[in-house]
C-alpha positions as CSV (number, residue, x, y, z in Angstrom):
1,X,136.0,-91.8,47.8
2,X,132.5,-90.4,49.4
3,X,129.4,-91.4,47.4
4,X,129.1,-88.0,45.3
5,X,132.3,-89.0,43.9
6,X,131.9,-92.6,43.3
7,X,128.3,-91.6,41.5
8,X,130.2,-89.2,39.4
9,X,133.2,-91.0,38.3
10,X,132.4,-92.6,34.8
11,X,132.5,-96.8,34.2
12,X,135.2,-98.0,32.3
13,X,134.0,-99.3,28.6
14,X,133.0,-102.9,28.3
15,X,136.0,-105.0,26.5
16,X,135.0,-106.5,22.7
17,X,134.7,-109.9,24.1
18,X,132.2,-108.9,26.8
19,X,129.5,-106.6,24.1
20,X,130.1,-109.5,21.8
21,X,129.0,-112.0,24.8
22,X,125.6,-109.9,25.6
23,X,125.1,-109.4,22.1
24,X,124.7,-113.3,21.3
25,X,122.4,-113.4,25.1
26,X,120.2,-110.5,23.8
27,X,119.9,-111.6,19.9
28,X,116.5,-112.1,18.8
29,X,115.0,-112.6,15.2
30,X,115.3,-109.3,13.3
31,X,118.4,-108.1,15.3
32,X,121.3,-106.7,12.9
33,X,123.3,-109.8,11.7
34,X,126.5,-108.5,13.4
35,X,127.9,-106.6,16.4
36,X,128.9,-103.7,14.9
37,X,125.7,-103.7,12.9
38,X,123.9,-103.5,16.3
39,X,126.3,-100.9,18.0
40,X,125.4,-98.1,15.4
41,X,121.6,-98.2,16.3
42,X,121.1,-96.4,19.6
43,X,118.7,-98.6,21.4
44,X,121.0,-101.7,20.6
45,X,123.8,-100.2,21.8
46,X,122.1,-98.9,24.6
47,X,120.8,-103.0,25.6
48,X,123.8,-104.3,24.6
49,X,126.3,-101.9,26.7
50,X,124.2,-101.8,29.5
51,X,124.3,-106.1,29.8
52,X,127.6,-106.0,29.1
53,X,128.2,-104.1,32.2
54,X,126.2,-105.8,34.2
55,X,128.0,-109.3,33.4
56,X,130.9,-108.0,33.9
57,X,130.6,-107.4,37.3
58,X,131.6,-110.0,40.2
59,X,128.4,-112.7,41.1
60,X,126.8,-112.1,44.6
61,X,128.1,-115.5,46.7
62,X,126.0,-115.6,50.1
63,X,127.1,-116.2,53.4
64,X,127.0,-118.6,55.9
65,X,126.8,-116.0,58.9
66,X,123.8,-113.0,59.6
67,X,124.7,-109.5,58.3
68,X,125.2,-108.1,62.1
69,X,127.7,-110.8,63.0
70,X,130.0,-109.9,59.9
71,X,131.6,-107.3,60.8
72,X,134.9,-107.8,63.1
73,X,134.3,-107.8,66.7
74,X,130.9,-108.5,66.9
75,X,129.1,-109.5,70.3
76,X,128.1,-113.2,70.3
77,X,126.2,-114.2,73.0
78,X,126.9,-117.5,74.5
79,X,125.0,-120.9,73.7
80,X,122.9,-121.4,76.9
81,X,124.2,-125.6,78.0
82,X,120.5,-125.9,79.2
83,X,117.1,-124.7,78.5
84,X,115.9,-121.8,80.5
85,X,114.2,-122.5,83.7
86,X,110.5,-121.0,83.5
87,X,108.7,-120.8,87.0
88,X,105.4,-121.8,87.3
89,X,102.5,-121.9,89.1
90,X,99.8,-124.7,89.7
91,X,96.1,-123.1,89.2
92,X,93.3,-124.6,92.0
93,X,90.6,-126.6,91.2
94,X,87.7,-124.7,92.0
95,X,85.4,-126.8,94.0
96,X,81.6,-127.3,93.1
97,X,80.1,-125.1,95.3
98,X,82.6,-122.2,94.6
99,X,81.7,-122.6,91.3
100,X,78.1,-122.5,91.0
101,X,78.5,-118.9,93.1
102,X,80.1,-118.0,90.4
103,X,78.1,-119.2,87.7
104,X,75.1,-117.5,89.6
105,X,74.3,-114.6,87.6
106,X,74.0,-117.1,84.8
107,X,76.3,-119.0,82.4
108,X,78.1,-117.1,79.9
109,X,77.6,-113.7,81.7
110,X,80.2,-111.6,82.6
111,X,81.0,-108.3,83.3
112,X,83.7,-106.0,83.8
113,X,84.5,-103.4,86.3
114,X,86.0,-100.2,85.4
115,X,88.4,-98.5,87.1
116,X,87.3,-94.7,88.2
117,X,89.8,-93.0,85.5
118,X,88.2,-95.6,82.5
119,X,88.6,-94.2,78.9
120,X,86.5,-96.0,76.4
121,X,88.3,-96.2,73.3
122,X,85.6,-96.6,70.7
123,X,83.6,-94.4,72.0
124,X,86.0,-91.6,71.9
125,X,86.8,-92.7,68.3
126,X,83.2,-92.5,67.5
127,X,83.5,-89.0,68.9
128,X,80.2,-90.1,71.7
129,X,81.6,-88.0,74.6
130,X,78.0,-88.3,76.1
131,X,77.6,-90.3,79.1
């Protein structure tokens, strides 16, 4: 059954015991005193079916495994035995004099070349294509 035909096949009709059950869950003061009462006034009927329905149908349970692993056959990858190994690489001290050439166009200053084919972003945004 394809979707045009499961949306156009028509619910079956609650039972007596199941309108009876959403009518005492939706009763409020003023409600009709009885089911049958409530069942001849359309928007009633309308509530009272519709719960009905709806409590009727089978409770959502959750599972214990993610959606894309449900399905039969799924790929599992296996559980690494150790943690990966990351290389890495020791950074040298600069030494005092290295750093004070550095440091001598002034503390906090700092500039950046650009390449020849450099694009400024904002200034393109800005629509400033005078240079």
């Amino acid at each position: 059954m394809n979707q045009t035909e499961a949306s156009n096949t028509k619910l079956p009709a609650p039972t007596r015991e199941q309108l009876l059950m959403a009518w005492r869950h939706m009763r409020r003061p003023g409600w009709p005193d009885t089911l049958d009462e409530a069942l001849q006034l359309h928007h009633y009927r309308i509530c009272i079916t519709g719960l009905a329905r709806r409590m009727g149908r089978p409770g959502w349970t959750p599972s214990s495994l993610p959606l894309q692993l449900m399905s039969a056959g799924a790929p599992v990858p296996p559980t690494p035995r150790s943690p990966p190994v990351v290389a890495r690489q020791r950074l040298r001290l600069l030494t005092p004099d290295e750093l004070a050439q550095r440091n001598a166009a002034g503390i906090g200053v700092w500039s950046r070349t650009k390449p020849a084919g450099w694009l400024d972003v904002k200034k393109l945004a800005a629509n400033d294509i005078e240079d």
